[in-house]
Each structure stands twice: as C-alpha cells, then as structure tokens.
DOMAR-270763 format. One record per atom (N, C-alpha, C): z negated, y, x negated; residue in one letter. Coordinates in steps of 0.02 Angstrom, whole numbers. Layout:
N
Z/Y/X/a
...
***
This chain:
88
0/-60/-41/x
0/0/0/x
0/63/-43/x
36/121/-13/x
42/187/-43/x
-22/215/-46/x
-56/243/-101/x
-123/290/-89/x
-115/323/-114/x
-155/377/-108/x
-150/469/-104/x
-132/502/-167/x
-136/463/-228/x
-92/482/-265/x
7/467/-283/x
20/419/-231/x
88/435/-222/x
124/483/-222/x
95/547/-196/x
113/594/-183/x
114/634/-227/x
75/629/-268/x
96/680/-331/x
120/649/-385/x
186/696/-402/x
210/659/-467/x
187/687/-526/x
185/639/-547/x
207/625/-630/x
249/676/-670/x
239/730/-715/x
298/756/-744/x
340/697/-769/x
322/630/-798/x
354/591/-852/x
386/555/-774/x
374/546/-714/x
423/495/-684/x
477/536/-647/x
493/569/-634/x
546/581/-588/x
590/614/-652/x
681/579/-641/x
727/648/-664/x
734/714/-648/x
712/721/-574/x
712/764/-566/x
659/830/-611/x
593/786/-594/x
548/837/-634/x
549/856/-707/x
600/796/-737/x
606/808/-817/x
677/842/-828/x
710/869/-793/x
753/899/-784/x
717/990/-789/x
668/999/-765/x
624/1056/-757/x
584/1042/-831/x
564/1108/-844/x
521/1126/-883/x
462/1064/-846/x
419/1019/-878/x
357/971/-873/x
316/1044/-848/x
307/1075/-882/x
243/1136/-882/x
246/1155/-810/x
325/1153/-788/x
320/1202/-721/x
304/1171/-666/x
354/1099/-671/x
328/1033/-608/x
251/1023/-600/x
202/1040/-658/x
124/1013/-644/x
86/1085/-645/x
124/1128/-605/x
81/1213/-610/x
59/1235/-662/x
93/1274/-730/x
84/1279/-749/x
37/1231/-840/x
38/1158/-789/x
5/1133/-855/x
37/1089/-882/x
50/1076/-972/x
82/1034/-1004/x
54/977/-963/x
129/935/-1005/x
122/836/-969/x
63/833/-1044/x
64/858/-1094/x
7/811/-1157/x
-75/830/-1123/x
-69/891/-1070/x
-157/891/-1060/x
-162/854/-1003/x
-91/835/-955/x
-119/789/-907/x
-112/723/-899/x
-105/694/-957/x
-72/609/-982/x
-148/597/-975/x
-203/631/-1033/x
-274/594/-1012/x
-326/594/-935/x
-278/646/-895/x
-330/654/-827/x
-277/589/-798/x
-229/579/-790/x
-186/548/-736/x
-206/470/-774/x
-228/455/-854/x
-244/386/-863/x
-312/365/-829/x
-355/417/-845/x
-445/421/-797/x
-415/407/-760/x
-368/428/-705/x
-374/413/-629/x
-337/335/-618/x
-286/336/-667/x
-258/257/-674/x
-302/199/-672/x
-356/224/-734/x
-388/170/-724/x
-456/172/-699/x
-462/193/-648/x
-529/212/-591/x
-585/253/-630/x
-574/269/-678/x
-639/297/-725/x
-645/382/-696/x
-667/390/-619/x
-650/471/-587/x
-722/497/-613/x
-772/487/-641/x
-796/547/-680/x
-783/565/-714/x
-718/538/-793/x
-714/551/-807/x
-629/610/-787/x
-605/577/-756/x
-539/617/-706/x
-569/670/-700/x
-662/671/-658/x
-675/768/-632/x
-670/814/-699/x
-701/784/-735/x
-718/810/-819/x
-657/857/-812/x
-633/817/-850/x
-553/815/-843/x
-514/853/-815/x
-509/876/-746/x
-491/908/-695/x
-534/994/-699/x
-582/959/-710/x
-630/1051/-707/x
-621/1070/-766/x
-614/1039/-825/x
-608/1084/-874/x
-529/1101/-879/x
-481/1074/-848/x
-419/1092/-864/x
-406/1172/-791/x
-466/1156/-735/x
-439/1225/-696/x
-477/1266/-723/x
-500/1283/-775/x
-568/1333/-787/x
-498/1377/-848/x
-457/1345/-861/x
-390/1375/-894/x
-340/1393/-879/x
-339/1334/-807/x
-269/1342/-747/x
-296/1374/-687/x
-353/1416/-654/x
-369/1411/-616/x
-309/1413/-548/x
-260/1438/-567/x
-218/1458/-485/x
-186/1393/-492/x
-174/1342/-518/x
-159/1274/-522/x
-142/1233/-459/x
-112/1239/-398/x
-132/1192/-346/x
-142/1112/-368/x
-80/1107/-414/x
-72/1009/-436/x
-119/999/-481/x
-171/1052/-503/x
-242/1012/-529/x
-320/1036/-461/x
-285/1076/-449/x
-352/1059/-366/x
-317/997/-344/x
-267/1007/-298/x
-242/922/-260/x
-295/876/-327/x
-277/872/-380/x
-307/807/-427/x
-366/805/-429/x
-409/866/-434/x
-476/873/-407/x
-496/840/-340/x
-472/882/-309/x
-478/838/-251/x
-472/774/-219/x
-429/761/-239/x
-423/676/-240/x
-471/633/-281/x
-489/669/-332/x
-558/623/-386/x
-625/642/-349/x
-629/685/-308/x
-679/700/-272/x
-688/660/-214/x
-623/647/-191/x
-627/603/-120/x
-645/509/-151/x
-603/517/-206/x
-616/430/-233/x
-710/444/-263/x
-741/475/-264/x
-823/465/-297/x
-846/470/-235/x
-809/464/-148/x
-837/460/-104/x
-872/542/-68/x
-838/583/-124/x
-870/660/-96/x
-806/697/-81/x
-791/668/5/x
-744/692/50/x
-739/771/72/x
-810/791/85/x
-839/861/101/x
-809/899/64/x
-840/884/-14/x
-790/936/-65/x
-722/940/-72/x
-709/877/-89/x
-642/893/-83/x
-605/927/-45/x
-603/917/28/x
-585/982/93/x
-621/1029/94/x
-677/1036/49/x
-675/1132/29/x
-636/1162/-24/x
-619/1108/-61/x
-580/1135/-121/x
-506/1134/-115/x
-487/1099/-45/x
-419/1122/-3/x
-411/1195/56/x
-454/1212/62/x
-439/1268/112/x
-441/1332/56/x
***
C-alpha cells in the first residue's frame, strides 16, 4: 500500500525533478542535506528524521517540502495534533 510519503518526491527519483535545479524541486534545499533526513525516514529511525527536519527549517524556514517532512515524522511518532498545527 501507498503511504504518505508517496507523495513527496525525491529530488534523485523523478526525470522530471532532475531535469530542475534538485535545490528548487525540495524548496529551496540541496538533495546532499536531504539524502540523510529521507534515509531516517526510510528506515523508521523518526527521531532522528525530527532532528533532522528542525534543524534543516531553522535555515529553510519558508520550506513547505521540509514542514510536509516534519510533519509527516510527527504524525509517524504518533503526534497527529502537531503535525496539523504545523500544516495550517
């Protein structure tokens, strides 16, 4: 089954997105700072994904495709609440 990270790509999988500047497809952030948040989330390790995620928006803050990633590591540690505050 599809889960909620389907939806966001990958700079490294689509032609399309590697056709674009990587930097621009992931808002502003290189594919080399988000290869280690997107492996945390690969391999279920989401505290270390939030780490990960908060220290990369504290640089990106207007970032949407690292909130969505926040958010989604927030909803997988079971803290649904936050995450839909950190979407509106």
């Amino acid at each position: 089954p599809k889960g909620a990270l389907d939806c966001l790509p990958k700079p490294s999988d689509s032609p399309k997105i590697s056709q674009m500047s990587s930097k621009a497809a992931a808002g502003g952030v290189t594919e080399r700072r988000l290869r280690p948040l997107w492996d945390a989330i690969d391999t279920r390790q989401y505290k270390t994904a939030l780490k990960l995620a908060s220290s990369l928006l504290v640089k990106h803050p207007d970032s949407a495709y690292l909130l969505a990633l926040k958010a989604l590591v927030l909803e997988k540690l079971g803290k649904a609440d936050e995450a839909l505050s950190l979407c509106q």
